[in-house]
N, C-alpha and C positions, 0 to 999 in steps of 0.2 A: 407467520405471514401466510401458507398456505392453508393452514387452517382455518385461519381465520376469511379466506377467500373461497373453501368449500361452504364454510357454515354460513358464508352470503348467498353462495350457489344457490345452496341446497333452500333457502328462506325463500329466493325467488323463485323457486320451482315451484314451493309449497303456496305461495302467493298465487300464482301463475294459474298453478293448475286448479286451485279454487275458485278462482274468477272465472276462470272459463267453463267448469263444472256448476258452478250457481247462473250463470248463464244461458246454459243449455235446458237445465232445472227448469227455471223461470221461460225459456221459451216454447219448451213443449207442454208445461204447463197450460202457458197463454193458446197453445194452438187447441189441446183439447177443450179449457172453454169457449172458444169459440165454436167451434163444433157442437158442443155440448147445447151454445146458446142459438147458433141455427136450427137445430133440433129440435127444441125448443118453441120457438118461435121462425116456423121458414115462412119463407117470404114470397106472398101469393104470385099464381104463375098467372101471367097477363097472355092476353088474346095474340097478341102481335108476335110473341114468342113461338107460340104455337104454329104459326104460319109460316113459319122463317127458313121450313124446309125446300129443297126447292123441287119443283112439280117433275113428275115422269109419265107421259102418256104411254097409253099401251098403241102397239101397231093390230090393228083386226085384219090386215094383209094376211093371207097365205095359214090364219093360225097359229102364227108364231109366236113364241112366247117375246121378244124381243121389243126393248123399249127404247124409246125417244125419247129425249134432253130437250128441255124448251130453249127453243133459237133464242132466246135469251141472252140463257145461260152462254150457249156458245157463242154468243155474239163479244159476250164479255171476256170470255178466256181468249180468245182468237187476240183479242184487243189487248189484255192484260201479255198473252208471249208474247207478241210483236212488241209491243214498248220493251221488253226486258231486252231480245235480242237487238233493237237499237241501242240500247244501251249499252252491251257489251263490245 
């Protein structure tokens, strides 16, 4: 009886650990051609993308090396904490 309930252990282990080691296989597998096939073929960088950084003027006050944030920007952060701390 216990032998016979090791030697099922033991099958399911050996099941076990193969499914999940051919699945791992086959995962990394599929991520390096992916990679392989963006490589490949990448995929052209559009204008809009390029733009998407967002602007810093310089201050000509004083010589300073120190930069400005477009009120924008800060218009949007001021707006995005405030909704969060209403929220909490």
């Amino acid at each position: 009886m216990m032998t016979e309930q090791l030697a099922e252990a033991g099958m399911l282990l050996g099941v076990g650990m193969t499914v999940v080691f051919a699945f791992l296989t086959l995962l990394i597998g599929g991520i390096h051609s992916i990679a392989w096939l963006s490589n490949l073929f990448p995929y052209p960088e559009s204008t809009s993308r390029k733009n998407s950084r967002p602007t810093y003027k310089q201050n000509k006050k004083n010589d300073s090396t120190t930069t400005t944030v477009d009120p924008n920007i800060v218009a949007a952060i001021s707006a995005a904490v405030n909704a969060h701390r209403r929220k909490s």
